[in-house]
C-alpha positions, 0 to 999 in steps of 0.5 A: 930169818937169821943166820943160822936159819938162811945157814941151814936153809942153804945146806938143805938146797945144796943137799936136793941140788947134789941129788938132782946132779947125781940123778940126772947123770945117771938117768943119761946113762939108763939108770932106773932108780927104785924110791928107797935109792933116792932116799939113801941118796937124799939122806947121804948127800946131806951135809956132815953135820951132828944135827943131819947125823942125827937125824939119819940115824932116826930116819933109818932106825928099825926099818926096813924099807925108806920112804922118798916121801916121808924123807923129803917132808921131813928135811922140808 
């Protein structure tokens, strides 16, 4: 891998890391999350960046409800 990969390899960890902290303290306080939540919150916790920016708005277009399935084999 080069740099660039390990540098967008490591953005894509931190992003699953920030959403796994921010779940988990909601959840100790009995928060209960529908799948399209976690996916807006998957899609806002990526780093801003043209290439996440971009590809949000394609995730996001012309629907109407998100998919945390679709969303996460897309950013793996």
């Amino acid at each position: 891998m080069n740099g660039m990969d390990w540098k967008d390899l490591e953005a894509k960890a931190a992003a699953t890391i920030r959403l796994c902290l921010i779940i988990s303290d909601l959840k100790r306080i009995d928060v209960k999350f529908e799948d399209e939540d976690k996916a807006l919150m998957l899609l806002n916790s990526l780093p801003a960046s043209s290439m996440y920016e971009n590809l949000v708005t394609t995730l996001m277009w012309g629907k109407e409800t998100l998919d945390l399935e679709e969303i996460m084999s897309v950013l793996l």
